[in-house]
C-alpha positions as CSV (number, residue, x, y, z in Angstrom):
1,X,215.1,116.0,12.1
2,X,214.5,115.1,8.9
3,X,211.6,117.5,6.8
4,X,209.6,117.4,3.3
5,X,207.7,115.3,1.6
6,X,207.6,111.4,2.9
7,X,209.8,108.5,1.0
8,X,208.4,105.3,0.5
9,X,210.8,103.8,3.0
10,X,209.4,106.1,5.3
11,X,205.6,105.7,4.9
12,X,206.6,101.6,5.1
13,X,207.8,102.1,8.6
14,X,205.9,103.9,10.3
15,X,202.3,102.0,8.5
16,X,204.2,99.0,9.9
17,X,204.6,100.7,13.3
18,X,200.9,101.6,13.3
19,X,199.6,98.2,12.0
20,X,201.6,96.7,15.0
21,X,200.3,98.6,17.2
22,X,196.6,97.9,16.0
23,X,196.8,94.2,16.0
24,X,197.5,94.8,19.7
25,X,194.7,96.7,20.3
26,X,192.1,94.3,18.1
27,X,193.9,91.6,20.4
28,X,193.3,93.6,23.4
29,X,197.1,93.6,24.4
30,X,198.5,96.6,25.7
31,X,200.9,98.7,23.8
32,X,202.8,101.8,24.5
33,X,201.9,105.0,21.7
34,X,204.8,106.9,23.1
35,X,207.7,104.2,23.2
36,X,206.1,103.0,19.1
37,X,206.9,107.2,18.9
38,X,210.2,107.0,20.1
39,X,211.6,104.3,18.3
40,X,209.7,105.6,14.7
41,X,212.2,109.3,15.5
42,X,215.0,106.5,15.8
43,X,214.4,104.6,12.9
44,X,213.5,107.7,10.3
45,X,214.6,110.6,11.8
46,X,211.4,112.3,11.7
47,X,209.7,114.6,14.7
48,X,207.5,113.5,17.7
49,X,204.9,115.7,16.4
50,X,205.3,115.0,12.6
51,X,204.7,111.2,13.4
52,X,201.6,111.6,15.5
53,X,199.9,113.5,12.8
54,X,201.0,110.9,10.1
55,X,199.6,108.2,12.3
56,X,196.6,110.4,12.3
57,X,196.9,110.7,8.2
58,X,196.8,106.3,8.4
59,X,193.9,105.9,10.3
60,X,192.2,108.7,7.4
61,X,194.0,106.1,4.3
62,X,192.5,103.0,6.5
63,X,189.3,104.4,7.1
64,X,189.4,104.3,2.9
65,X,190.3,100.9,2.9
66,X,187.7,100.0,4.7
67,X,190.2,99.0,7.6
68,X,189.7,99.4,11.4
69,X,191.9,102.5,13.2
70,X,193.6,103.1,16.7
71,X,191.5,104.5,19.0
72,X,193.1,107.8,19.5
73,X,194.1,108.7,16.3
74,X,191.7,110.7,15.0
75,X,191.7,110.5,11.3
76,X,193.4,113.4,9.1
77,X,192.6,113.7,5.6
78,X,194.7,116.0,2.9
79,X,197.2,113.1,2.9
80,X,199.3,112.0,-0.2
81,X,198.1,108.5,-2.2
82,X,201.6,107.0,-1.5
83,X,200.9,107.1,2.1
84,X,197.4,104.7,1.1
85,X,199.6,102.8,-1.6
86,X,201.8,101.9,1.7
87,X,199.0,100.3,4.0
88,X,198.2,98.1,0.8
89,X,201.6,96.9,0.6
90,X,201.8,96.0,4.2
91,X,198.6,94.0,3.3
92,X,199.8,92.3,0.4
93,X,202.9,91.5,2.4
94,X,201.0,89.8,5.6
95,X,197.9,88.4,3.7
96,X,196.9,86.1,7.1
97,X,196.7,89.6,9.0
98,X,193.1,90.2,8.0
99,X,191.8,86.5,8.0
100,X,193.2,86.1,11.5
101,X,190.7,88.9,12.6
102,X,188.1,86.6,12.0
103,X,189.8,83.2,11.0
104,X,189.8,81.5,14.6
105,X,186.2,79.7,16.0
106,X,183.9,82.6,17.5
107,X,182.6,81.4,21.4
108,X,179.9,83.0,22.9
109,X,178.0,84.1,19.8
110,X,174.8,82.4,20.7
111,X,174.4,84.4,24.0
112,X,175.2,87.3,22.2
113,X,173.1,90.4,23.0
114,X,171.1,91.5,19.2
115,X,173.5,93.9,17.6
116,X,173.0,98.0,17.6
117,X,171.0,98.3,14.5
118,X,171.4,102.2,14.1
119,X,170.6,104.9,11.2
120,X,171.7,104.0,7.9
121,X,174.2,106.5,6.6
122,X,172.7,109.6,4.5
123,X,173.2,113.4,2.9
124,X,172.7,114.3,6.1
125,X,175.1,112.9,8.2
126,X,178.4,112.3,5.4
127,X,181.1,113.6,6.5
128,X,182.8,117.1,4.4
129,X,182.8,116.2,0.7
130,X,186.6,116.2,0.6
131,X,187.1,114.1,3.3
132,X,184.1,111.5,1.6
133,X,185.9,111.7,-1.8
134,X,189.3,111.0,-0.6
135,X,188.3,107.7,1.4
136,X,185.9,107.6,-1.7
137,X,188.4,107.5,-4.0
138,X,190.8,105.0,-1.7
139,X,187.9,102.5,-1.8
140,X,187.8,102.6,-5.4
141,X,191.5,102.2,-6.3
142,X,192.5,99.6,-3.8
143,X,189.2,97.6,-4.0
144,X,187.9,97.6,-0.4
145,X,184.6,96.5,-1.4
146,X,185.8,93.3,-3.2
147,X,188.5,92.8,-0.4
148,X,185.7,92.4,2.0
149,X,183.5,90.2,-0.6
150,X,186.6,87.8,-0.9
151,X,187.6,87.6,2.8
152,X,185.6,84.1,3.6
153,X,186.4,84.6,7.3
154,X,185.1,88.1,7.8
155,X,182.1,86.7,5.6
156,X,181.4,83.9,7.6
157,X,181.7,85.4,11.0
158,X,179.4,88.2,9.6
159,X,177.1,86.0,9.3
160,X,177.1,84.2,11.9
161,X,176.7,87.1,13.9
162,X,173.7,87.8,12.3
163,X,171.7,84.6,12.9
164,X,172.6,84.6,16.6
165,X,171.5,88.4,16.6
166,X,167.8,87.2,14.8
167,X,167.4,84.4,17.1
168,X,168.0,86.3,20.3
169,X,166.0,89.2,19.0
170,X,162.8,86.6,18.9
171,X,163.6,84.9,21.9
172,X,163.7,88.6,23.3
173,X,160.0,89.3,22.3
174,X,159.0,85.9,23.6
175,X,159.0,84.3,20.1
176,X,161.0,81.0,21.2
177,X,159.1,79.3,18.1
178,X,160.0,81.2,15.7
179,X,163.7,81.5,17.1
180,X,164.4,77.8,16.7
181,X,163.2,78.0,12.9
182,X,165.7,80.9,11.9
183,X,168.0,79.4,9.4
184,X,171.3,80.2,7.9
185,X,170.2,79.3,4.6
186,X,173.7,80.4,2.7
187,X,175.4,77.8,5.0
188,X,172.9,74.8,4.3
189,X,171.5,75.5,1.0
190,X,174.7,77.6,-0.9
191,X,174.4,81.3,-2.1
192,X,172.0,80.9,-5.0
193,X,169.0,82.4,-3.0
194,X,169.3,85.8,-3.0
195,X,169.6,86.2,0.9
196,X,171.7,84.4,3.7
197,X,169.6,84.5,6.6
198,X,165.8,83.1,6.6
199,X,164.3,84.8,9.7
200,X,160.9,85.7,11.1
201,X,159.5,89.3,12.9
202,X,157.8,89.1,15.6
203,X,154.2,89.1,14.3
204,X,155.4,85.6,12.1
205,X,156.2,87.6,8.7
206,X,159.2,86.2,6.4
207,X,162.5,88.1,6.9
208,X,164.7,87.2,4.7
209,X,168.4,88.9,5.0
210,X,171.2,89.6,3.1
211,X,174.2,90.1,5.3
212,X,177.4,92.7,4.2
213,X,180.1,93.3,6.5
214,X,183.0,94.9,6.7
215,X,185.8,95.8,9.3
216,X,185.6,99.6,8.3
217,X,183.3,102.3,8.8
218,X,179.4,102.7,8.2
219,X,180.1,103.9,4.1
220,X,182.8,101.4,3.4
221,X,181.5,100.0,0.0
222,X,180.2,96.9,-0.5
223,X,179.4,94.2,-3.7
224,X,176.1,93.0,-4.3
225,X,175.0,90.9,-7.2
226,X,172.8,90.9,-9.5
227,X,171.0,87.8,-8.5
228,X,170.9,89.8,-4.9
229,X,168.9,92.6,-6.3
230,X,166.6,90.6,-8.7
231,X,165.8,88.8,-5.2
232,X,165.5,92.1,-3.5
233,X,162.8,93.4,-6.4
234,X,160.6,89.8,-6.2
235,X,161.0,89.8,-2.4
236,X,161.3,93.4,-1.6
237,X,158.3,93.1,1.6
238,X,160.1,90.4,3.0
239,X,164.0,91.5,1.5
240,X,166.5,93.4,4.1
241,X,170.0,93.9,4.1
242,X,171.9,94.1,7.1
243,X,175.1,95.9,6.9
244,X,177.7,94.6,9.7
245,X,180.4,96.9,10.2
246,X,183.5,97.7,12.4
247,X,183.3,94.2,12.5
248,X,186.7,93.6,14.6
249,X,186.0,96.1,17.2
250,X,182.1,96.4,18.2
251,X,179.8,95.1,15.3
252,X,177.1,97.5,15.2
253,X,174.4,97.3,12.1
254,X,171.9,98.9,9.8
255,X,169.1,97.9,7.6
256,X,168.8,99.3,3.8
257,X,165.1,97.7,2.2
258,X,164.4,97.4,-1.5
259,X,164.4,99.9,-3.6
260,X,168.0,99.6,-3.3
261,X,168.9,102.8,-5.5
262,X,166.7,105.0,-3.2
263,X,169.7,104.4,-0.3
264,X,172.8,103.6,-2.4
265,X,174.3,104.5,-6.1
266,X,174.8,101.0,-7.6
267,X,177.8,101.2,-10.0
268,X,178.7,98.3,-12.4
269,X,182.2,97.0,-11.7
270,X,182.3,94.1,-14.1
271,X,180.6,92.6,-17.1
272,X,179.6,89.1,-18.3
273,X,181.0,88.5,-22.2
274,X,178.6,86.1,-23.9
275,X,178.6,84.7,-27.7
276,X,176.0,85.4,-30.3
């Protein structure tokens, strides 16, 4: 068996052995970890037990990427950047796999239970600061943030979650009135309002909400815009936004409200050149 550092060849096959075998998962298909094992030994020589902790070492370098992981393979950090540069070629080399998560009419979304909205992440429950600065500094090399922002699909169906979720969540405290005047304002009237969703509480108050998702974990990083936060500022007792993530899997939620900086560090990624 073959022993040392991982080539390039290497990490390509066996992220493509673990990508296949997550499709069939996210597609609910069955798949067989041990038989994906077997044939990996074949095709790179490698050990039973040095594959399964590699495949662990992936599902680390996707949680980065703000990617969804096989259930099973518990994510191990301490891994090598070349292993993460490998799981962005495979994405650059199947572009479609991504947008078909998402890309294909979703059914059933208007008797959709609300989502989970749970605890927004904090100090207190991050993981250990290695393991945060390694999918930290994944995130930040390879983008995941703008990946998500670019990815129409995963926007859209985000969103669309999210106005079924407000709707039934009315309906649910007998507010059927206010439920059919929830609008999806980023669908009919275009992005330039600061907020995708115009919804209602219970009581009748404006909620108006800005929807992020991702397919990753809770602390997958996300883009907002300026526009967003001046919104956020003149809005901020009507403002929330809802962060949709493990989108693919089991969408569960949380809400951040304005002052945005009290809940996230707001780093600026780009600049706008002017003359004069």
């Amino acid at each position: 068996m073959t022993t040392g550092d991982w080539s390039d060849i290497e990490n390509d096959t066996i992220v493509a052995g673990y990508f296949s075998m997550l499709s069939d998962e996210l597609s609910g298909r069955r798949y067989n970890k041990a038989a994906q094992n077997r044939s990996l030994q074949d095709q790179i020589g490698r050990s039973r037990g040095s594959i399964e902790f590699k495949m662990c070492n992936i599902s680390a370098a996707l949680r980065g990427l703000g990617l969804p992981t096989i259930k099973g393979y518990a994510p191990r950090f301490k891994f090598q950047m070349s292993l993460a540069e490998a799981a962005a070629r495979w994405l650059a080399r199947n572009p479609e796999w991504e947008v078909a998560l998402h890309g294909k009419e979703q059914r059933g979304l208007a008797e959709a239970a609300p989502l989970f909205i749970g605890v927004a992440p904090t100090l207190r429950n991050a993981p250990p600061p290695e393991e945060l600065e390694q999918m930290q500094r994944i995130a930040r090399r390879f983008d995941a943030a703008g990946r998500d922002e670019r990815n129409r699909a995963l926007g859209y169906a985000g969103e669309e979650r999210v106005f079924h979720h407000e709707r039934a969540t009315l309906s649910q405290y007998g507010r059927n009135d206010l439920a059919a005047r929830v609008r999806w304002v980023s669908k009919d009237d275009g992005d330039g309002l600061g907020y995708d969703i115009a919804s209602f509480t219970p009581e009748g108050h404006d909620r108006l909400i800005e929807v992020k998702t991702t397919n990753g974990w809770e602390r997958t990083p996300f883009h907002i815009s300026r526009n967003e936060l001046e919104v956020a500022e003149e809005r901020r007792e009507h403002w929330h936004l809802l962060r949709v993530y493990e989108f693919a899997r089991d969408p569960k939620a949380f809400e951040l409200r304005p002052p945005l900086q009290a809940h996230v560090s707001l780093t600026a990624t780009s600049f706008q050149a002017s003359f004069g």
